[in-house]
OpenMM code with the backbone's topology and positions (N, CA, C; nanometers):
from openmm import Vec3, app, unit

residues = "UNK UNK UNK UNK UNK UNK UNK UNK UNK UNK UNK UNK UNK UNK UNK UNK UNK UNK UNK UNK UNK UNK UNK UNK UNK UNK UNK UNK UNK UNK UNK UNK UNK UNK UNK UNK UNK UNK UNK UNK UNK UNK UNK UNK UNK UNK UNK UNK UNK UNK UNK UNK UNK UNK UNK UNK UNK UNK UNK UNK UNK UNK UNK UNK UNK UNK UNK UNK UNK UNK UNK UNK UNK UNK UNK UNK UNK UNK UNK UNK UNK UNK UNK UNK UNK UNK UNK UNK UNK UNK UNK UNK UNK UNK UNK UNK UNK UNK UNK UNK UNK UNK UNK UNK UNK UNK UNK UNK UNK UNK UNK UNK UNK UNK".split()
positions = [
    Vec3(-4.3562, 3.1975, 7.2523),
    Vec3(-4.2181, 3.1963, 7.2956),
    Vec3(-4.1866, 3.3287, 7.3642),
    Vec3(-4.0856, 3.2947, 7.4362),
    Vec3(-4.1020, 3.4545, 7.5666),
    Vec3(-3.9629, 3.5083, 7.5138),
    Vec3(-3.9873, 3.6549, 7.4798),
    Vec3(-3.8821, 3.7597, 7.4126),
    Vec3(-3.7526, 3.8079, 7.5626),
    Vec3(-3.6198, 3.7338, 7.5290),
    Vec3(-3.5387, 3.7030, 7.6483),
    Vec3(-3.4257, 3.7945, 7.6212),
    Vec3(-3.4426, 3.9217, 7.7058),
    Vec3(-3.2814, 4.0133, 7.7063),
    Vec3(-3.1721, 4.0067, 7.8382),
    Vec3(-3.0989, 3.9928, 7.7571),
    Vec3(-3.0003, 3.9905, 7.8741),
    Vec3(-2.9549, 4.1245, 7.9655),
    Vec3(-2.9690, 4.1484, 8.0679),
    Vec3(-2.8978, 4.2404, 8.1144),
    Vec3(-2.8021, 4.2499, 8.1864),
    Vec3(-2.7026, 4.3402, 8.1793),
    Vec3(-2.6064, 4.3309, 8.1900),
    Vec3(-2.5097, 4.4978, 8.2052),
    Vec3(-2.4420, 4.5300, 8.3147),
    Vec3(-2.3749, 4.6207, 8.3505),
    Vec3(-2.1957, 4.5974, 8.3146),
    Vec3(-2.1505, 4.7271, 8.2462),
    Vec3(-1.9975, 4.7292, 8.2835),
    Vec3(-1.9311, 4.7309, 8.3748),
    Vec3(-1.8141, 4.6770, 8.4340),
    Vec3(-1.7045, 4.7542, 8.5107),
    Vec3(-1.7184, 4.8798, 8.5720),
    Vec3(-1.7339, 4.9500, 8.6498),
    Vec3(-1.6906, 5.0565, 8.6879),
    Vec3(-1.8600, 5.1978, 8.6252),
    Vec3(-1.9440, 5.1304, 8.5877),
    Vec3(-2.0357, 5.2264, 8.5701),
    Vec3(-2.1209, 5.2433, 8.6764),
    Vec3(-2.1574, 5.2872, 8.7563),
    Vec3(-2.3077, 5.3125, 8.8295),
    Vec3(-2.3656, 5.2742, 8.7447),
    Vec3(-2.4952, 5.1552, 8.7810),
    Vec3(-2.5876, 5.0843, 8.6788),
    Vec3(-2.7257, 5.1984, 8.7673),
    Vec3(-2.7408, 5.2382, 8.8965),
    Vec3(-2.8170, 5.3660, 8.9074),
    Vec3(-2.8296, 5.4785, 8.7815),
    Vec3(-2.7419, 5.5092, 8.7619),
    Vec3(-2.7262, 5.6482, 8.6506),
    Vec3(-2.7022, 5.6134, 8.5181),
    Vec3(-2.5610, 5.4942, 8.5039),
    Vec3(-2.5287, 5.5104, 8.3695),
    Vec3(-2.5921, 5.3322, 8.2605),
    Vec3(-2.6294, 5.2976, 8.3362),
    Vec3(-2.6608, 5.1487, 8.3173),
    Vec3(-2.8109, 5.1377, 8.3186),
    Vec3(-2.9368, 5.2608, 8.2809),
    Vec3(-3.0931, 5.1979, 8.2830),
    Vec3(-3.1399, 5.0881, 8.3045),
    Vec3(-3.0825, 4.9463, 8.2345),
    Vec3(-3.1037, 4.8231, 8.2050),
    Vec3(-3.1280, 4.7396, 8.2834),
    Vec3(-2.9976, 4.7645, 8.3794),
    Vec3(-2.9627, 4.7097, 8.4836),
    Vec3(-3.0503, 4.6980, 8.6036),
    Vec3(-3.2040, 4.6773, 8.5995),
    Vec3(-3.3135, 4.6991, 8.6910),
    Vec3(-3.3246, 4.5828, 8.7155),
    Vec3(-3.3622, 4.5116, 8.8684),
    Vec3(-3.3613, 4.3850, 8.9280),
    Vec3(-3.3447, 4.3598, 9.0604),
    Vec3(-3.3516, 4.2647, 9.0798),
    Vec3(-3.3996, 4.2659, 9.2791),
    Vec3(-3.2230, 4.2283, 9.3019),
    Vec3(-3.1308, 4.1866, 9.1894),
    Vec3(-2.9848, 4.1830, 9.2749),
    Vec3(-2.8932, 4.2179, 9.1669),
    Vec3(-2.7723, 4.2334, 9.1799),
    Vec3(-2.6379, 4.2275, 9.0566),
    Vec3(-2.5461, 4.0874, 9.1174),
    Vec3(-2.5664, 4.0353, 8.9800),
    Vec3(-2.4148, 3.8671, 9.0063),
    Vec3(-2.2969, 3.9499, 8.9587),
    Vec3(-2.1938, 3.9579, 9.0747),
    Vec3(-2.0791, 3.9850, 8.9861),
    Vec3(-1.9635, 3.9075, 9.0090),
    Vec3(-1.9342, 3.8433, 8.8969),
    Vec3(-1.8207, 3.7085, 8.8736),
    Vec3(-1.6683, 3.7428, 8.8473),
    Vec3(-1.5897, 3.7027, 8.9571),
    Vec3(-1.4786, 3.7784, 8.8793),
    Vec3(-1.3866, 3.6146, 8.8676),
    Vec3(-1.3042, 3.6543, 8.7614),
    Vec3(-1.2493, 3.5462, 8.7110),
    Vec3(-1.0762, 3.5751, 8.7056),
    Vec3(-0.9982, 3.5277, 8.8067),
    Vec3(-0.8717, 3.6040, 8.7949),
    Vec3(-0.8230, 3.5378, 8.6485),
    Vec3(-0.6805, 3.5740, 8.6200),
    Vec3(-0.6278, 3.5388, 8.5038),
    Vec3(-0.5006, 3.4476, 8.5504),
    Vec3(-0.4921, 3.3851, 8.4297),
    Vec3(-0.3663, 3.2634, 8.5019),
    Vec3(-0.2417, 3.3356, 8.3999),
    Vec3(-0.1710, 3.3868, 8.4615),
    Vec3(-0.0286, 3.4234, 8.3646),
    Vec3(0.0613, 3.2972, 8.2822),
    Vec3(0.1019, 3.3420, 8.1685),
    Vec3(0.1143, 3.1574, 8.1119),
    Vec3(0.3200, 3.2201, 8.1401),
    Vec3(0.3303, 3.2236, 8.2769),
    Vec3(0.4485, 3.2011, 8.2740),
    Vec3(0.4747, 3.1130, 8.4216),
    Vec3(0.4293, 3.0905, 8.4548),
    Vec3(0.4049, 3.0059, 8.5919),
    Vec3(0.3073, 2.9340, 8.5782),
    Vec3(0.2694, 2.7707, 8.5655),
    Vec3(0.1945, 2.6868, 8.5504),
    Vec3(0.0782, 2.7164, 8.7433),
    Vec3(-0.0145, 2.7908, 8.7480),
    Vec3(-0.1050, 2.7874, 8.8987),
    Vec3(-0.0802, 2.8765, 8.9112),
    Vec3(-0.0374, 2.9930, 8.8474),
    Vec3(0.0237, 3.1401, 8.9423),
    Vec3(-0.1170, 3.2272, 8.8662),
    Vec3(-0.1620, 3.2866, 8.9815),
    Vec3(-0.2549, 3.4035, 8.9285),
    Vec3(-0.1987, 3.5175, 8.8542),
    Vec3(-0.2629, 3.5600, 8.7215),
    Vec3(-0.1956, 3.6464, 8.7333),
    Vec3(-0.2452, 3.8052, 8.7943),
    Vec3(-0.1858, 3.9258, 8.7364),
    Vec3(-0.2591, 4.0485, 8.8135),
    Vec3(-0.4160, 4.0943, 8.7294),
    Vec3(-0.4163, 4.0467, 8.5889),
    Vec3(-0.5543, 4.0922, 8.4995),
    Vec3(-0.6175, 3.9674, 8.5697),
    Vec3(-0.7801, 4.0466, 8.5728),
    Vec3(-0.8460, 3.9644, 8.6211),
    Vec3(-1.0251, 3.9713, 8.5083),
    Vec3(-1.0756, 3.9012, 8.4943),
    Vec3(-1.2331, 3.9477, 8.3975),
    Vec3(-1.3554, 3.9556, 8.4867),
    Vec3(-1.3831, 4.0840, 8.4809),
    Vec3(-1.4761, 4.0770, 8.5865),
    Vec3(-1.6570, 4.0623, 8.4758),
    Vec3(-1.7456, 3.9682, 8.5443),
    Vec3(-1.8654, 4.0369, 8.4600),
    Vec3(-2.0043, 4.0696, 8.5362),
    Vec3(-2.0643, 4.1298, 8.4919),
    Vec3(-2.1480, 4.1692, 8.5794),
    Vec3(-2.3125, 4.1378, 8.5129),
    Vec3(-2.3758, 4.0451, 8.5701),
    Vec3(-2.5341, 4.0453, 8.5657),
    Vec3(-2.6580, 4.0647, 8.6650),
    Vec3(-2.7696, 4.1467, 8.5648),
    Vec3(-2.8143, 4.1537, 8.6576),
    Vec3(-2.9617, 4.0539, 8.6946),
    Vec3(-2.9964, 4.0117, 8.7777),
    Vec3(-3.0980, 3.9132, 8.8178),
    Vec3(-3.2477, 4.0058, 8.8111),
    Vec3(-3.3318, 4.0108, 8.7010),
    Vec3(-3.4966, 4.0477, 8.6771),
    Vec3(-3.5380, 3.9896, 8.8425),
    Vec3(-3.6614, 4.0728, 8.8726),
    Vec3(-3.7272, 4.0899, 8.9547),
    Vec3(-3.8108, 3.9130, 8.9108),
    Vec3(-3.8679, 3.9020, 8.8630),
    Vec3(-3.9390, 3.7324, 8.8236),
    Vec3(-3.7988, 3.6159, 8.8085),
    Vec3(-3.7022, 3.6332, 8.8560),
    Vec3(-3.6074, 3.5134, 8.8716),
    Vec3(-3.6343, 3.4561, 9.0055),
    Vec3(-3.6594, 3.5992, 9.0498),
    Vec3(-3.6048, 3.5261, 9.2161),
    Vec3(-3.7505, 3.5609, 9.3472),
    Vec3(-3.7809, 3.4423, 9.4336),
    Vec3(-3.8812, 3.4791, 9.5517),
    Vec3(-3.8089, 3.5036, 9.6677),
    Vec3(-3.8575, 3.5873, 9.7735),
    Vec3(-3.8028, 3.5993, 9.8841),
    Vec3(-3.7530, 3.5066, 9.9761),
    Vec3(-3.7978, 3.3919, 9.9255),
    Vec3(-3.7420, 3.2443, 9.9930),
    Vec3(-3.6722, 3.1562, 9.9300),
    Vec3(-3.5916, 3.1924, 9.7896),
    Vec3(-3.4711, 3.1291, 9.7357),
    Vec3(-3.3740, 3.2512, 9.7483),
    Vec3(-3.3715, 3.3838, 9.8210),
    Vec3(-3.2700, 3.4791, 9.7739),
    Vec3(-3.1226, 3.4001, 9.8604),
    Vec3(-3.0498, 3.4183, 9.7849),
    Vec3(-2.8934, 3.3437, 9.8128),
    Vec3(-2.8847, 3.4735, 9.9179),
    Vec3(-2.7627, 3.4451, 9.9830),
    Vec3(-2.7495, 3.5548, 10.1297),
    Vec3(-2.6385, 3.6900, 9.9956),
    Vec3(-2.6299, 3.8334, 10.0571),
    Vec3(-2.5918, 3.9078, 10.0014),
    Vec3(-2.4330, 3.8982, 10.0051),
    Vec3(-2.3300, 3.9262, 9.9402),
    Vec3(-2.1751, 3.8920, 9.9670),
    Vec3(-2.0900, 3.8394, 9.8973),
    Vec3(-1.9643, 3.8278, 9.9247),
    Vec3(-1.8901, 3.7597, 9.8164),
    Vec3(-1.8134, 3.6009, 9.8689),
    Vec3(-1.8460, 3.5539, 9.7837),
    Vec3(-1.7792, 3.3969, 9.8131),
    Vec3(-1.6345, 3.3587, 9.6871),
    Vec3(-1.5833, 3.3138, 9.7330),
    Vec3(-1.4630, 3.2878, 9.6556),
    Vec3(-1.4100, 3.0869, 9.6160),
    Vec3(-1.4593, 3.0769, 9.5461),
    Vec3(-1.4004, 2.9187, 9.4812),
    Vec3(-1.2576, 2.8667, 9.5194),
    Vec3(-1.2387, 2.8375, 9.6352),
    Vec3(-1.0686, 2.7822, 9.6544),
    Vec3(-1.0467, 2.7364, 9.4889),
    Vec3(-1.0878, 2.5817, 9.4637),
    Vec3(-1.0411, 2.5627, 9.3467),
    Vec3(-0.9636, 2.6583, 9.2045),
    Vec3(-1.0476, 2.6893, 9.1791),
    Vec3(-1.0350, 2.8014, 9.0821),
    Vec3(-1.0411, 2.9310, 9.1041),
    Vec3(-1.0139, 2.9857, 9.2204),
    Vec3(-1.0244, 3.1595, 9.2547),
    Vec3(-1.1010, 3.2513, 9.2473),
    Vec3(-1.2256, 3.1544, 9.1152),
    Vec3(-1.3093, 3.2556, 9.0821),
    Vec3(-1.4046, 3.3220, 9.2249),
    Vec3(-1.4551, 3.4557, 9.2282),
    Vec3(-1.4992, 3.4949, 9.2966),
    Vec3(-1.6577, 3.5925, 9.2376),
    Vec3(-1.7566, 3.4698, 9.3602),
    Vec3(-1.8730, 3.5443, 9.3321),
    Vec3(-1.9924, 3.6529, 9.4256),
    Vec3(-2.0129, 3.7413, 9.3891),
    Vec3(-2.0533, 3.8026, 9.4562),
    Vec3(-2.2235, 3.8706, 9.4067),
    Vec3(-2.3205, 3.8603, 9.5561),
    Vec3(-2.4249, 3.8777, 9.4742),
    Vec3(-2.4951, 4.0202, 9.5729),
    Vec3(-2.5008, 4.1341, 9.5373),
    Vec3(-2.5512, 4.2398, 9.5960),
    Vec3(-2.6986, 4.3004, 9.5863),
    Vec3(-2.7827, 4.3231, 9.6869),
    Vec3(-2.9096, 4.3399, 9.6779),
    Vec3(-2.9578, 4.5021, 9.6938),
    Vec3(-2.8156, 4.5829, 9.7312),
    Vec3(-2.7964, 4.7060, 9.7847),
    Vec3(-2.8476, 4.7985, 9.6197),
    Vec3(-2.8293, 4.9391, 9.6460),
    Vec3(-2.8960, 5.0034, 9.5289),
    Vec3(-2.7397, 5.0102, 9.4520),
    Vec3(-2.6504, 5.0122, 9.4628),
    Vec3(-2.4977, 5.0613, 9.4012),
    Vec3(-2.5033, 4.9003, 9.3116),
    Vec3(-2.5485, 4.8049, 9.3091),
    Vec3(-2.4918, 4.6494, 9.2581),
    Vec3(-2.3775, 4.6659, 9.2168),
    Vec3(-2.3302, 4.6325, 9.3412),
    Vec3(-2.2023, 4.5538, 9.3424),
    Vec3(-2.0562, 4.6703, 9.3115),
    Vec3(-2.1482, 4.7772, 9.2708),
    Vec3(-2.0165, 4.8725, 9.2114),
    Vec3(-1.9466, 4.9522, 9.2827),
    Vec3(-1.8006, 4.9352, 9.3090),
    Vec3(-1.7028, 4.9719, 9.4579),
    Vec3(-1.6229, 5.1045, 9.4542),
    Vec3(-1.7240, 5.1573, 9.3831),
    Vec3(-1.6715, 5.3211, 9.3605),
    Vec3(-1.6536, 5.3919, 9.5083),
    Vec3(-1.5244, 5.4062, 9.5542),
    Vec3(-1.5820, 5.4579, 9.6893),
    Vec3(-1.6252, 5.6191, 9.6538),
    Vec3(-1.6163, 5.6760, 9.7441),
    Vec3(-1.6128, 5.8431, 9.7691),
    Vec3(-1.4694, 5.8816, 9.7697),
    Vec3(-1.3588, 5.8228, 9.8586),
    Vec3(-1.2318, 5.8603, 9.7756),
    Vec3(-1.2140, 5.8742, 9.6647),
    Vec3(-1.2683, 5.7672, 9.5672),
    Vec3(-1.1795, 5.7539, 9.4088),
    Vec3(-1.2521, 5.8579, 9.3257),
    Vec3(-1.3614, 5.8919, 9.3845),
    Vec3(-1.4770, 6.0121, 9.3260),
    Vec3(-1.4260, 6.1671, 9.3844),
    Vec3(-1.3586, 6.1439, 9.4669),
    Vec3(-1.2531, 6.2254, 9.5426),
    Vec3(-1.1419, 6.2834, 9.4556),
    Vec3(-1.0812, 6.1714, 9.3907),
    Vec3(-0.9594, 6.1953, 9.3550),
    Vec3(-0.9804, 6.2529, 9.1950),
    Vec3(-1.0518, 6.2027, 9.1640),
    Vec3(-1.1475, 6.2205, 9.0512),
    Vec3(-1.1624, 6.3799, 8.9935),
    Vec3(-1.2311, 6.4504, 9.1067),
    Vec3(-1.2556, 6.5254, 9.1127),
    Vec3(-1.1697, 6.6769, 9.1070),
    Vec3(-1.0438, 6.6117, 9.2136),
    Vec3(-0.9190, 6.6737, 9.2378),
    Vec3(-0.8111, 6.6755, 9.1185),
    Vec3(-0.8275, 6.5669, 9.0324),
    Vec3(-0.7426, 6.5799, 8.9006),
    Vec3(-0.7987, 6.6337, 8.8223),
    Vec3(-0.9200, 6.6767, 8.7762),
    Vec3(-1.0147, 6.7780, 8.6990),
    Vec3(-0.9829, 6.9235, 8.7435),
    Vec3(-0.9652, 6.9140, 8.8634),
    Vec3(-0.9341, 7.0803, 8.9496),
    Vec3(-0.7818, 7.1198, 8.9546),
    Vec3(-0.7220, 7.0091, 8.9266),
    Vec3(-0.6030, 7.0228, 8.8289),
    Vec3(-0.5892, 7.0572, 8.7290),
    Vec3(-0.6491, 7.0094, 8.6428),
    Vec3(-0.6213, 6.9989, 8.5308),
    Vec3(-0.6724, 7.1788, 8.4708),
    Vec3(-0.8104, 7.2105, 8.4981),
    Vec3(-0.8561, 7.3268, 8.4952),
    Vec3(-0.7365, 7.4366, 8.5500),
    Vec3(-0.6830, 7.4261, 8.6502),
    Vec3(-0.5961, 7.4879, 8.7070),
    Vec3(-0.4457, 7.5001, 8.6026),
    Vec3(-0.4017, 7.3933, 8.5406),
    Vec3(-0.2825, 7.4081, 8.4687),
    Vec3(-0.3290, 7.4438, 8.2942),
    Vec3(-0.4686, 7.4667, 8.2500),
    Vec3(-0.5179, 7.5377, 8.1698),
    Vec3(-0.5568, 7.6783, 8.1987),
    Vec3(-0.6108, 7.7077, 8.3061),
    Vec3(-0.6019, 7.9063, 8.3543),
    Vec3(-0.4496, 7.9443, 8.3510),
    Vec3(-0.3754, 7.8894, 8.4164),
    Vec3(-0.2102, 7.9378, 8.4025),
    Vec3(-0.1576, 7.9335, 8.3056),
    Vec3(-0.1606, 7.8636, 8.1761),
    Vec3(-0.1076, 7.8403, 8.0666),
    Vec3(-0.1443, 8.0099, 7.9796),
    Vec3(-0.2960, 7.9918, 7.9872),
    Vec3(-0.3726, 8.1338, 7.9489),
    Vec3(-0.3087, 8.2213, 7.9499),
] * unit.nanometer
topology = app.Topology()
chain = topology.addChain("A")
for resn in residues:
    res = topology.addResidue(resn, chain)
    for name in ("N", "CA", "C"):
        topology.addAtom(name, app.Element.getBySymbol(name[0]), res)
């Protein structure tokens, strides 16, 4: 019997750096909006995102699905499958930007306090 792990990345981690596991020829990432139970069809703003990743022995170079995101009219859900080294994760350089700039804040309103 063949010993079967799942792998699998968070939200918002670099699976490069913070995710080891996450090794594979693509990342599935499924997002599932939320239906607010105050409007019967209304999306709401939370949405569940999950993220897997596809082992190198799932897939041959002549079943790979095309790279991108597709979206389910029916149900909204939206899938997306990335072959790039980041899988799938939309960290730009701004938000690593801003990131950065509220730390250099923050350091800054701890020297003045001093």
């Amino acid at each position: 019997m063949l010993n079967v792990k799942t792998l699998f990345c968070i939200d918002g981690i670099d699976c490069d750096y913070g995710c080891g596991e996450c090794e594979g020829v693509a990342c599935l990432k499924i997002i599932r909006p939320a239906i607010s139970s105050g409007m019967p069809g209304h999306l709401g703003q939370h949405e569940s995102i999950a993220r897997t990743c596809l082992p190198y022995d799932t897939r041959s170079n002549l079943d790979l699905e095309p790279a991108g995101c597709r979206t389910n009219m029916a149900n909204g859900q939206k899938i997306c499958i990335c072959y790039n080294g980041d899988y799938c994760n939309a960290a730009s350089s701004l938000s690593a930007f801003r990131i950065r700039l509220q730390i250099a804040f923050l350091l800054a309103i701890v020297f003045i306090i001093r």
